[in-house]
Kinemage of the C-alpha trace (Angstrom):
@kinemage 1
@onewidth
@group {chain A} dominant
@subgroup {mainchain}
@vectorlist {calphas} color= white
{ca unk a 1} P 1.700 1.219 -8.287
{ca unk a 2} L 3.973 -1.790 -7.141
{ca unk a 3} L 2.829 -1.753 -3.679
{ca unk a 4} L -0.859 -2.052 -1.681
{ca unk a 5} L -1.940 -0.910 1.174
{ca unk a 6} L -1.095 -4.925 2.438
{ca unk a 7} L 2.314 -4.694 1.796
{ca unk a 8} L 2.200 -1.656 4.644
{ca unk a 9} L 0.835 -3.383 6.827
{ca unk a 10} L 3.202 -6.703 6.602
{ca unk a 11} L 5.919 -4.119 7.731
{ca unk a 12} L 3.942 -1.981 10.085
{ca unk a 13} L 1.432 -4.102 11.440
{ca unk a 14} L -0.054 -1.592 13.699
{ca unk a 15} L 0.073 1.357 10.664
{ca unk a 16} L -4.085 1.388 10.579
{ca unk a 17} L -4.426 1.618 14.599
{ca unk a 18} L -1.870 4.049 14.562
{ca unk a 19} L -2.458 6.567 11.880
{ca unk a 20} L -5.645 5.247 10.097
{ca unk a 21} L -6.779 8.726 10.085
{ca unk a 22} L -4.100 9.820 8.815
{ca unk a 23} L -5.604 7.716 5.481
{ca unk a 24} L -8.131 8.382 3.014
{ca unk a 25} L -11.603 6.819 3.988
{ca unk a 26} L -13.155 4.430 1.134
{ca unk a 27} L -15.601 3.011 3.012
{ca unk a 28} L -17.384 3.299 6.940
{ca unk a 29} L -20.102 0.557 7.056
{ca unk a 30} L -21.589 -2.546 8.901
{ca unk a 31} L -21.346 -6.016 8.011
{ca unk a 32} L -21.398 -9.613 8.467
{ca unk a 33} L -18.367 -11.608 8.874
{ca unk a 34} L -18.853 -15.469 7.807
{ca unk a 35} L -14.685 -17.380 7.602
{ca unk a 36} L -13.573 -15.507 4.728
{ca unk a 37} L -16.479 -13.971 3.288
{ca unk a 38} L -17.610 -10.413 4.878
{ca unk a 39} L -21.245 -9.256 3.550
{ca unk a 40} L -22.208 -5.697 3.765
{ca unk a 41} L -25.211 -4.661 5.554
{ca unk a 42} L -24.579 -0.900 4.974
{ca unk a 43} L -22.030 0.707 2.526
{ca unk a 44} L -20.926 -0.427 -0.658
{ca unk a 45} L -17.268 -2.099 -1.848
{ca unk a 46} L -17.323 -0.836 -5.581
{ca unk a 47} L -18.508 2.695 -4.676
{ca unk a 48} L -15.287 2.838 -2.736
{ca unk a 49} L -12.913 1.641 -5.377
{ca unk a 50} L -12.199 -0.832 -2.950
{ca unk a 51} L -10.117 -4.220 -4.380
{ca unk a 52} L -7.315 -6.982 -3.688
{ca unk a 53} L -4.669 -5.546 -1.324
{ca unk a 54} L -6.554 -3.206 0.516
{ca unk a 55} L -7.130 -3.710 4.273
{ca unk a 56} L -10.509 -3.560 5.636
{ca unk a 57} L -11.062 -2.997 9.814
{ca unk a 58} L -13.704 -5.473 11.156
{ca unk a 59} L -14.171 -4.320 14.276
{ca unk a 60} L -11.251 -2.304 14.065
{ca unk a 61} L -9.140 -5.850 13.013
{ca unk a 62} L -7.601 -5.576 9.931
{ca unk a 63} L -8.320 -7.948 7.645
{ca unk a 64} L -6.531 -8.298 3.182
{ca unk a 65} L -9.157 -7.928 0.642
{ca unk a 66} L -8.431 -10.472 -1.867
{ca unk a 67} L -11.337 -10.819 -4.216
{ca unk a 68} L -14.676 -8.475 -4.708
{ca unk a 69} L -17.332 -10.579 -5.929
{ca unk a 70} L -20.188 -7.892 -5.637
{ca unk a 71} L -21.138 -4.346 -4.459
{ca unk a 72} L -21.831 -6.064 -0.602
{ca unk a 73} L -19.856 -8.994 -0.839
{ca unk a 74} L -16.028 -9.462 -0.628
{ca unk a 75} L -13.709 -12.834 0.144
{ca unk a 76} L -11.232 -11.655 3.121
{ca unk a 77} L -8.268 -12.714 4.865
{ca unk a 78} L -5.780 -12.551 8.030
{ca unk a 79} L -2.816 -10.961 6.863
{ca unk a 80} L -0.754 -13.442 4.633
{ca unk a 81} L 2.903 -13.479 3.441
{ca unk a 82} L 2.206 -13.802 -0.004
{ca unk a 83} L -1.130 -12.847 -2.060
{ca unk a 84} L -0.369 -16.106 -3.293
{ca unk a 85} L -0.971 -17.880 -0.418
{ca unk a 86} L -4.327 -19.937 1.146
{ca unk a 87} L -6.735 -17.301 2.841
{ca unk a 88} L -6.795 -17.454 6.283
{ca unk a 89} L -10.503 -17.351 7.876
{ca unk a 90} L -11.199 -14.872 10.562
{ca unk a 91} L -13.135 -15.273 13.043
{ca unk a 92} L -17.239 -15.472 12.046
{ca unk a 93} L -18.641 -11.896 13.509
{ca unk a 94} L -22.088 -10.243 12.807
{ca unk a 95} L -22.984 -6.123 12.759
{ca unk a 96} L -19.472 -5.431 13.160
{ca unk a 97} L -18.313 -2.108 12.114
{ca unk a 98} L -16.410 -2.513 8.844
{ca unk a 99} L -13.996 0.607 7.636
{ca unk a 100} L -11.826 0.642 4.431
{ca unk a 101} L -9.271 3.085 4.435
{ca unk a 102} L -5.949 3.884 2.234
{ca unk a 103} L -2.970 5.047 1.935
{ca unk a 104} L -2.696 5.466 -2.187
{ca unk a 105} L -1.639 9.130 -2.019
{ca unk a 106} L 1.113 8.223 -0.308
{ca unk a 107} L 1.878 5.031 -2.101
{ca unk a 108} L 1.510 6.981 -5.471
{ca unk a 109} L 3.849 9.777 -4.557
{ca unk a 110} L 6.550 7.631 -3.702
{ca unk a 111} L 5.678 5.254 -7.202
{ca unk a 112} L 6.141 8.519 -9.006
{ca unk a 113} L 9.615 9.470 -7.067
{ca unk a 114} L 11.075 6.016 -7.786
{ca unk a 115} L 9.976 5.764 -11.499
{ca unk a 116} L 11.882 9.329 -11.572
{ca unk a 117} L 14.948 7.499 -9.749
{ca unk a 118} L 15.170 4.852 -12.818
{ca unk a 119} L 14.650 7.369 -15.610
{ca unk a 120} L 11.072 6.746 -16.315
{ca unk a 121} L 8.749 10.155 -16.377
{ca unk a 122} L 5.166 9.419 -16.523
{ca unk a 123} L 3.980 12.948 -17.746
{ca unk a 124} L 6.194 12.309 -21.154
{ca unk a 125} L 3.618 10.485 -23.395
{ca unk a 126} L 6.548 9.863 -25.870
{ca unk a 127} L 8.605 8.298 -23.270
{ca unk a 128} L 9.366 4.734 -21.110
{ca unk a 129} L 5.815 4.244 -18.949
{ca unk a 130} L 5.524 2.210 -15.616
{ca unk a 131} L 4.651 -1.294 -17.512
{ca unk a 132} L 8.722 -0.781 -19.143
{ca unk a 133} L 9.290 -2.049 -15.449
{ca unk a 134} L 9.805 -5.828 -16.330
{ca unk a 135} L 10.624 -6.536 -12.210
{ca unk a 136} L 8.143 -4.504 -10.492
{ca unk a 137} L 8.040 -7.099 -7.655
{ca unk a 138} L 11.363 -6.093 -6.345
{ca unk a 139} L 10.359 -2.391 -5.798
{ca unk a 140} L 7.919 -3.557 -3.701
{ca unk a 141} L 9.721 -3.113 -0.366
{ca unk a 142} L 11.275 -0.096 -1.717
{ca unk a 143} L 8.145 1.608 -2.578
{ca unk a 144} L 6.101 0.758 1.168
{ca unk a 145} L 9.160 2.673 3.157
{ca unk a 146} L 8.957 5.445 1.498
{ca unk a 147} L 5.241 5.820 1.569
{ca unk a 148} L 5.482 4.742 5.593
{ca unk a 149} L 7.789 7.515 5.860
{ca unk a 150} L 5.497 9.825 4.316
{ca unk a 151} L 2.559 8.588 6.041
{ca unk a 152} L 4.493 8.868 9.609
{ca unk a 153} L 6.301 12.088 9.036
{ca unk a 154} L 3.030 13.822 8.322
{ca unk a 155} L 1.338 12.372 11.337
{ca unk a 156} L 3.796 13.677 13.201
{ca unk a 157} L 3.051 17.019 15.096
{ca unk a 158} L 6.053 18.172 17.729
{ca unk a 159} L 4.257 18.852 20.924
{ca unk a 160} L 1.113 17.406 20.115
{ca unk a 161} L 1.753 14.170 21.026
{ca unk a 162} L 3.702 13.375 17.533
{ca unk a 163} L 7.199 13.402 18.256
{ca unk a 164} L 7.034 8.758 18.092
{ca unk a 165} L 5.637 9.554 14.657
{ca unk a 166} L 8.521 11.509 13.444
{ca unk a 167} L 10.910 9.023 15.083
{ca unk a 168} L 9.309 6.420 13.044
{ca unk a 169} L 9.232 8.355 10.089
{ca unk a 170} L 13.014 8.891 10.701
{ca unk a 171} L 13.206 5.077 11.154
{ca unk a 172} L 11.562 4.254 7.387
{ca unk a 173} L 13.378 7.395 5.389
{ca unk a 174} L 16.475 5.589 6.669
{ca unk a 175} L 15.502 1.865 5.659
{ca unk a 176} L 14.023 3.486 2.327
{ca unk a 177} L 17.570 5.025 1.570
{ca unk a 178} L 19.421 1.610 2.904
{ca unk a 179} L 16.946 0.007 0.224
{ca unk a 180} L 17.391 1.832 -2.238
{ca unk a 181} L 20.944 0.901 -2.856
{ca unk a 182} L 20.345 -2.380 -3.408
{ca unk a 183} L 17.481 -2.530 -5.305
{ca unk a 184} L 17.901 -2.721 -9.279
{ca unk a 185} L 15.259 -1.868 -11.731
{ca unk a 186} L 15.315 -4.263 -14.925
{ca unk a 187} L 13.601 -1.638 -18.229
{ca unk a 188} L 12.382 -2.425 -21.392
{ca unk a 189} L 13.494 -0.173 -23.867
{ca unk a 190} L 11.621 -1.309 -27.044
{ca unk a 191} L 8.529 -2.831 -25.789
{ca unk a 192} L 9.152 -6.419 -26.642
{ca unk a 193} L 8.799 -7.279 -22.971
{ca unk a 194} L 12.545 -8.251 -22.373
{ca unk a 195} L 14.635 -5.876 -20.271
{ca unk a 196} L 17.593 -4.608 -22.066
{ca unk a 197} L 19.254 -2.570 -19.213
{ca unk a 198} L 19.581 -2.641 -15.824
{ca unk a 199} L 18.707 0.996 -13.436
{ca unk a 200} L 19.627 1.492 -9.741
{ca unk a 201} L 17.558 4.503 -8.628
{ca unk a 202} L 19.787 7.686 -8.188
{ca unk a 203} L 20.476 9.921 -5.517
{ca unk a 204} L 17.546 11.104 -4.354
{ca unk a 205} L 16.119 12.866 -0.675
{ca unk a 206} L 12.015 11.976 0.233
{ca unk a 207} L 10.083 15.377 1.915
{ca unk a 208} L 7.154 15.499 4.344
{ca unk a 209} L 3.995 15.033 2.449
């Protein structure tokens, strides 16, 4: 996928108070938070499939997995800009309550929808796969509004309290469709790792997951 659960968060910072049960849980634990490093006293980061760019809750404060360095033991950050960029300590915590949940589904149904949009069908094992995508950086953006619309528009429940959901889900579909027209896809056609053509996704309408 060209997007993380991170790159949600950078536009919706409060996406994992808001809806993080809206997510798929990876891990519910207890831990020890030392700077950067967080140390598991319960729970366990690889049975969770948990890596770089997801967002674990200390405490309920989200915090950017950047490295795994063992089953209990993980290097985390504040939020940055760029995965590039120096971590940023948090503040030192012990027995806090330390959650890991995702919103993959969501990212991966939108991945598959904008593949589609540039001609790329990943159920045709004869055909162009994601790696023919020799920019996958710039569908970054693309890829996190349509998955917050997803995520939003299927919190929302219309008088249940979900109506702000669905406003904000209305909010992303827009920005995703805005987006969209601007964004260009650079393919490989042969495999030699140098794009020959250049792909703006097509017309295409998100649903409610």
């Amino acid at each position: 996928m060209f997007a993380k659960d991170r790159d949600l968060v950078l536009i919706e910072p409060g996406l994992f108070r808001d809806v993080a049960w809206n997510g798929q849980r990876l891990l519910s634990g207890t831990g020890d938070l030392n700077a950067a490093s967080l140390t598991l006293t319960s729970g366990s980061f690889l049975e969770g499939g948990i890596g770089p760019g997801h967002i674990v809750l200390i405490d309920s404060v989200p915090m950017e997995v950047v490295s795994i360095q063992s089953p209990t033991v993980a290097t985390v950050s504040i939020l940055r800009n760029d995965e590039g960029s120096n971590i940023v300590p948090g503040k030192s915590v012990s027995g806090a309550v330390v959650e890991v949940f995702t919103f993959g589904p969501q990212i991966g149904i939108v991945h598959r929808q904008i593949l589609a949009m540039v001609g790329i069908d990943v159920d045709d094992p004869d055909g162009l796969g994601e790696a023919a995508v020799t920019n996958p950086g710039a569908l970054v953006l693309l890829e996190s509004l349509g998955a917050l619309h997803l995520i939003y528009a299927s919190a929302g429940a219309p008088g249940r309290g979900g109506e702000a959901f669905l406003d904000r889900a209305k909010i992303y579909q827009q920005r995703f469709s805005t987006q969209r027209g601007s964004v260009v896809a650079l393919i490989d056609l042969d495999g030699d790792g140098i794009a020959e053509t250049r792909r703006h996704p097509n017309s295409f309408v998100l649903t409610r997951g």
